[in-house]
PAVO-281173 format. One record per residue (C-alpha): residue number from 1; residue in three letters; x, y, z. Coordinates in nm, 4 decimals. Layout:
N
{NUM,ALA,{X,Y,Z}} ...
END
This chain:
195
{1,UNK,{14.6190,14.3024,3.2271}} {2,UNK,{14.8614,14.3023,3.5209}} {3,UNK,{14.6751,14.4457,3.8478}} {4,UNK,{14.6066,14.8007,3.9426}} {5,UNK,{14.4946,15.0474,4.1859}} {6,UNK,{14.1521,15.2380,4.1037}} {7,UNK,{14.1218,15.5944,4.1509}} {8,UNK,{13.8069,15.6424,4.3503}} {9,UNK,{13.6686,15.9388,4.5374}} {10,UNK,{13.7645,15.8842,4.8890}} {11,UNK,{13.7871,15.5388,5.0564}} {12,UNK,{13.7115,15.2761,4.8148}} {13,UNK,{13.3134,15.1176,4.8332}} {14,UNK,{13.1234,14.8167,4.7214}} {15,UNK,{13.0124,15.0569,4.4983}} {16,UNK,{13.3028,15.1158,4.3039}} {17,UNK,{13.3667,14.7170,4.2506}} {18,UNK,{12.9481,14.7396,4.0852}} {19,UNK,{13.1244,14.9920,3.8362}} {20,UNK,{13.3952,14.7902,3.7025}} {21,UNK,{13.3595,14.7058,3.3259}} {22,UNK,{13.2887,14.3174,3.2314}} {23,UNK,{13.5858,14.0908,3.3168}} {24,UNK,{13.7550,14.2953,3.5520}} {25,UNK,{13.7824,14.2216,3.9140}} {26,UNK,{13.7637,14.4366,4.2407}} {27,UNK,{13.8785,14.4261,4.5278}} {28,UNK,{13.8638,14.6155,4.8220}} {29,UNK,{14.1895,14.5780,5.0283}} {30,UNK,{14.2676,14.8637,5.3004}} {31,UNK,{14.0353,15.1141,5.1847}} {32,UNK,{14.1672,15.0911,4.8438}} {33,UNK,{14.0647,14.9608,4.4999}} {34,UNK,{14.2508,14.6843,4.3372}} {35,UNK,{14.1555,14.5436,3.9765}} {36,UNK,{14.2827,14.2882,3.7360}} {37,UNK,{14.1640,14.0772,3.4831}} {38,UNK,{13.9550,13.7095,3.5571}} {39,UNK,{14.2038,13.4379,3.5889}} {40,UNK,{14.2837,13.2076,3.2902}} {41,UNK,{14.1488,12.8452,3.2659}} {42,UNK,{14.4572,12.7102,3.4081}} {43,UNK,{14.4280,12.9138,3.6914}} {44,UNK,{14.0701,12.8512,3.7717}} {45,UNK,{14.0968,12.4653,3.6591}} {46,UNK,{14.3637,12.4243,3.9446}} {47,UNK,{14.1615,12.6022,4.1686}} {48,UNK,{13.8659,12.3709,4.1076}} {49,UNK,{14.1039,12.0263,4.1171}} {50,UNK,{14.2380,12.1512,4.4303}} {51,UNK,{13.8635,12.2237,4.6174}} {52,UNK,{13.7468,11.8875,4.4767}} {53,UNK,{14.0141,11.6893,4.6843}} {54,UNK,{13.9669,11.8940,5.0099}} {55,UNK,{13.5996,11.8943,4.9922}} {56,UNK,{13.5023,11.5145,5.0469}} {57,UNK,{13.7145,11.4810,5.3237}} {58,UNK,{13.7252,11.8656,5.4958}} {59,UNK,{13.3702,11.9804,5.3776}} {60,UNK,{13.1411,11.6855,5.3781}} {61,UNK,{13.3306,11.4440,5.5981}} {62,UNK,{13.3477,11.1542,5.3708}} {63,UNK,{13.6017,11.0178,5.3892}} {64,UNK,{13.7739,11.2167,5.6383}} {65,UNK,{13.7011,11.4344,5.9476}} {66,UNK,{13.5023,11.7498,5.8398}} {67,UNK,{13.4948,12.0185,6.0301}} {68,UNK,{13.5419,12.3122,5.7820}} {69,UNK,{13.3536,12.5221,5.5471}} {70,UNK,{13.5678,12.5336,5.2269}} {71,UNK,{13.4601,12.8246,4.9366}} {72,UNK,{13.5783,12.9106,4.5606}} {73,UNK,{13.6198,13.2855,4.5499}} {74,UNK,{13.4294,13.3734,4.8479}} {75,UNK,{13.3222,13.7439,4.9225}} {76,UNK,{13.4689,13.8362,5.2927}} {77,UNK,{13.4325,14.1345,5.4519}} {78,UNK,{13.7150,14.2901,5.7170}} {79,UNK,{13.7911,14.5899,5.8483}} {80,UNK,{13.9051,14.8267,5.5752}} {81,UNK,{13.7983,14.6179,5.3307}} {82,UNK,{13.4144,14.5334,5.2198}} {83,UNK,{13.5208,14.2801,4.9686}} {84,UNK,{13.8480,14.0858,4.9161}} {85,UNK,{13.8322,13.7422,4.6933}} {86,UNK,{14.0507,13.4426,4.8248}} {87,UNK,{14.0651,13.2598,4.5134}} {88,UNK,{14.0060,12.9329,4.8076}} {89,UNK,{13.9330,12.9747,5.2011}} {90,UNK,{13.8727,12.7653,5.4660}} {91,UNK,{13.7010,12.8079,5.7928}} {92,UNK,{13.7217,12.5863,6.0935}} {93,UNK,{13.3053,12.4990,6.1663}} {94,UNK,{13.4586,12.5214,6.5233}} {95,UNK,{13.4635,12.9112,6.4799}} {96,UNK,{13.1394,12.9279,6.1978}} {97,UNK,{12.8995,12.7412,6.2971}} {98,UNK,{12.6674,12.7564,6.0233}} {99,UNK,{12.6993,12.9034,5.6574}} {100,UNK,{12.6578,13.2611,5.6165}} {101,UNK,{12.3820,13.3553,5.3907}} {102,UNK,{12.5508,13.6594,5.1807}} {103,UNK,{12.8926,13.7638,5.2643}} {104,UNK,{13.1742,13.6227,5.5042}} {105,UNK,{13.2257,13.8615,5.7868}} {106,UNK,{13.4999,13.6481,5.9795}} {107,UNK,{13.8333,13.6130,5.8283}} {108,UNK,{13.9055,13.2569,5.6915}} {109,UNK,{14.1655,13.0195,5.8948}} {110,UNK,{14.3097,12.8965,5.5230}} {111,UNK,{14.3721,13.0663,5.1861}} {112,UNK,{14.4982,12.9454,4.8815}} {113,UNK,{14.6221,13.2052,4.6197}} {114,UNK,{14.6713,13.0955,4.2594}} {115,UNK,{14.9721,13.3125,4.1555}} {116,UNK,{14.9328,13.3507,3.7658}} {117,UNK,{15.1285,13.6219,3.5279}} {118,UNK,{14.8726,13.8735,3.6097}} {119,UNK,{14.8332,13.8118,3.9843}} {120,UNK,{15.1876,13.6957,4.1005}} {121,UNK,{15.2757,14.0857,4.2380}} {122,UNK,{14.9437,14.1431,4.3348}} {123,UNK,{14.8876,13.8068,4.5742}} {124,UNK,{15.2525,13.8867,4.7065}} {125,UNK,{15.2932,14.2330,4.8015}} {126,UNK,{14.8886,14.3041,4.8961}} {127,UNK,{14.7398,14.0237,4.9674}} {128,UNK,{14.9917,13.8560,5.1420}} {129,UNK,{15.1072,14.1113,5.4273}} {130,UNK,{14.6695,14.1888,5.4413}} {131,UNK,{14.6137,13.8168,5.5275}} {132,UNK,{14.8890,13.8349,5.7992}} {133,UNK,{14.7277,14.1493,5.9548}} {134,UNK,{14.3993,13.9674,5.9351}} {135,UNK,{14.5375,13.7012,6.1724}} {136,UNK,{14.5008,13.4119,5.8680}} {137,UNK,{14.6705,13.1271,6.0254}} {138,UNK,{14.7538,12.9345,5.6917}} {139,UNK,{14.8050,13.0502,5.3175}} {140,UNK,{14.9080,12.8298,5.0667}} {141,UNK,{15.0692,12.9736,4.7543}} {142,UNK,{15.0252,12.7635,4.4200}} {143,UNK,{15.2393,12.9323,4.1544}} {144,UNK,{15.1241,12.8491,3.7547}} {145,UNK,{15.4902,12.9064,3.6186}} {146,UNK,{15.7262,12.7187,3.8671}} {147,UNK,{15.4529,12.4539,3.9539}} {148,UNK,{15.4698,12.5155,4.3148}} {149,UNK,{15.2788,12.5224,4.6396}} {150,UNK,{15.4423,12.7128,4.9048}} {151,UNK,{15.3044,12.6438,5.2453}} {152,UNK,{15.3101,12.8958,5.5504}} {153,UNK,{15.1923,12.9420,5.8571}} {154,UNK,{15.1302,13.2834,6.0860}} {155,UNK,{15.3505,13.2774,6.3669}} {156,UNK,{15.3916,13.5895,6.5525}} {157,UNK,{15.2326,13.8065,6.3175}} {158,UNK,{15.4934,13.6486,6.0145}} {159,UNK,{15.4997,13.3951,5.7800}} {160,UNK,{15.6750,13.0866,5.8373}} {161,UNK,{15.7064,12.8746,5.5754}} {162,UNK,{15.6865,12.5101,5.6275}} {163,UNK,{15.7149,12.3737,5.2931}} {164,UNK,{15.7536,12.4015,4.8785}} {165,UNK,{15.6062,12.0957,4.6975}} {166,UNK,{15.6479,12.0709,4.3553}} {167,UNK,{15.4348,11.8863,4.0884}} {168,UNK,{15.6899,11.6177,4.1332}} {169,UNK,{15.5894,11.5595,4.4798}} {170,UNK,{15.3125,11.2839,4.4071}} {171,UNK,{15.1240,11.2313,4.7821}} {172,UNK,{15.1388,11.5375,5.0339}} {173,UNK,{15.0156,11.5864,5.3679}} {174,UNK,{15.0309,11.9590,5.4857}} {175,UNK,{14.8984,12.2235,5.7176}} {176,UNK,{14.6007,12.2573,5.8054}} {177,UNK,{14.4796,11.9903,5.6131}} {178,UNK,{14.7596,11.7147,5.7164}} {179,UNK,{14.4967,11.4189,5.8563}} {180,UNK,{14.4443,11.3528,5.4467}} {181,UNK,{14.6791,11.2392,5.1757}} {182,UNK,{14.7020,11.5525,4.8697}} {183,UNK,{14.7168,11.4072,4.5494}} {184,UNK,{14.9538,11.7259,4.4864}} {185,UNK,{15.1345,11.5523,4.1551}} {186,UNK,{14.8016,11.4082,3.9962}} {187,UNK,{14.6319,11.7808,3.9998}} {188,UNK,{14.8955,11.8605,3.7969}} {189,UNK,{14.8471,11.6059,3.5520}} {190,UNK,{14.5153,11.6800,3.5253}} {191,UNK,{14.5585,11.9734,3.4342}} {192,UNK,{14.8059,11.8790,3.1463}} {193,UNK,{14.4939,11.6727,3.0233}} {194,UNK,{14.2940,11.9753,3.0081}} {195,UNK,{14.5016,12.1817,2.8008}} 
END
């Protein structure tokens, strides 16, 4: 199931993401609905590789210097939209001091989009331009097919991108993240193990 918009009456409510059948996901982006299926094991595997090496260092501090709350799939509310799903964010402790009890109501410094079959258009040509207007200073981009992370950074209300690693690139240090080392490469052949 590639994505799709929802017909809804009027602007698009939390409401119409409770009526979505099982395995379909909502989200709320400008007033409208978007749907598409849950994301395949690869997709969600990556995902969980990638949190477990910026958590230790980014999250908990150990080792590394802290400083951010990092989430899987985290509910975040903006204007226009009551619920969109990074599939990772980031927010600087700096601007959150503590951690929000239900839903996100600040818009995260970092995102990380898994761009699978079903998402790839979807993560480009909504999510992407949303996150700029949003004033998200970095979004990584990890694409399943080409093996890729595509780095950027909001400058002036655009994307600039500062980087494409791919799963040949063993040891990375980007944006925002730089002061650790990325085992970019070995995610990747963990995930080979997995399949």
């Amino acid at each position: 199931m590639a994505y799709g918009k929802r017909e809804t009456e009027g602007v698009a409510t939390l409401a119409d993401i409770e009526a979505l059948p099982e395995g379909v996901v909502g989200e709320i982006i400008d007033g409208t609905l978007y749907t598409h299926a849950r994301p395949g094991g690869g997709h969600v595997y990556l995902g969980l590789r990638l949190f477990g090496e910026l958590d230790g260092p980014f999250l908990l501090g150990n080792p590394g210097p802290g400083g951010w709350w990092l989430m899987v799939e985290p509910g975040v509310r903006a204007a226009g939209s009551p619920e969109f799903v990074p599939d990772l964010a980031g927010w600087r402790r700096e601007r959150v001091a503590t951690l929000p009890e239900r839903q996100w109501t600040l818009p995260p410094d970092w995102v990380c989009e898994i761009l699978s079959p079903s998402t790839r258009a979807y993560d480009l040509n909504i999510k992407r331009p949303f996150y700029a207007r949003l004033g998200i200073r970095h979004l990584w981009l990890i694409d399943m097919v080409s093996r890729t992370l595509t780095v950027s950074e909001l400058r002036d209300g655009q994307w600039a991108e500062l980087g494409v690693y791919t799963d040949g690139d063993s040891l990375i240090r980007i944006p925002p993240f730089e002061d650790v080392e990325l085992r970019w490469g070995w995610l990747w052949r963990s995930l080979q193990q997995a399949d």
